[in-house]
C-alpha positions in Angstrom: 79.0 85.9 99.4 80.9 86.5 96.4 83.0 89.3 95.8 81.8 91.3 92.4 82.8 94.3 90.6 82.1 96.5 87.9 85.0 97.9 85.6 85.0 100.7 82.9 87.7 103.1 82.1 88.4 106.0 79.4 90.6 108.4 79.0 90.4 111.7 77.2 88.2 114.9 78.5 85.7 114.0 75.6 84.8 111.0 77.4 85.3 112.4 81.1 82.0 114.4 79.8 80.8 111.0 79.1 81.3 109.6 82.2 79.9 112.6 83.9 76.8 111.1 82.9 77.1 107.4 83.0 79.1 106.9 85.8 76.9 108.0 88.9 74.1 105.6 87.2 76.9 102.8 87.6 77.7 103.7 91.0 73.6 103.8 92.1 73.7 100.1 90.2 76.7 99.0 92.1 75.8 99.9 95.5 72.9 98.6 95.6 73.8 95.1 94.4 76.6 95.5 97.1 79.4 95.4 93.8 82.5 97.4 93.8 82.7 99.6 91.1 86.3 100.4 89.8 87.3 102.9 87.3 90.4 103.2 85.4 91.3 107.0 84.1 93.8 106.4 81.5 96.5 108.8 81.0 97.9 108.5 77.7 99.9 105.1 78.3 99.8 103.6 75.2 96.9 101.6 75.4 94.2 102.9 72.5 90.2 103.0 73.7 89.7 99.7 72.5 92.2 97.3 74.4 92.3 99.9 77.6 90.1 97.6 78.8 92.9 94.4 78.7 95.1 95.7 82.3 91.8 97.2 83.4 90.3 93.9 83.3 93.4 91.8 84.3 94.1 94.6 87.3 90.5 93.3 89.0 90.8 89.8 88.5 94.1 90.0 90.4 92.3 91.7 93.0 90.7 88.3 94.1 87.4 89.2 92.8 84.9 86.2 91.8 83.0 87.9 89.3 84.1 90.7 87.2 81.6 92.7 84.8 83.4 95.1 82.3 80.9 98.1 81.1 81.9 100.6 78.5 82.2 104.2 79.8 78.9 104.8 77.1 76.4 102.1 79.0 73.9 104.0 80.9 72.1 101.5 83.2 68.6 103.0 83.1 67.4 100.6 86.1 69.2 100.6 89.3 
């Protein structure tokens, strides 16, 4: 079976309220399509919101996964 995960990240406590509310929807979505879900918090390293998602990415791929879906921290899955 193929190994699959999810990515998102953000950074910021604006979008930690964000993810307050999308997150537990992505983790309900991953685990019951048996995919990993990994989340990058950023801490100020440079990286502005939109290319965050470039090591974030790069870091899974590495990770030996086969299929790697990026979601923005803003997607709320409404279907699980």
């Amino acid at each position: 079976m193929p190994r699959c995960c999810i990515v998102t990240a953000y950074q910021g406590d604006d979008f930690a309220q964000l993810a307050a509310l999308t997150l537990p929807r992505m983790e309900a979505f991953a685990a019951r399509h048996g995919y990993e879900l990994v989340v990058h918090k950023q801490d100020g390293s440079g990286f502005t919101d939109s290319w965050m998602k470039v090591p974030a990415i790069i870091s899974a791929l590495r990770s030996d996964f086969d299929f790697v879906l990026w979601l923005d921290i803003d997607v709320l899955i409404l279907r699980t």
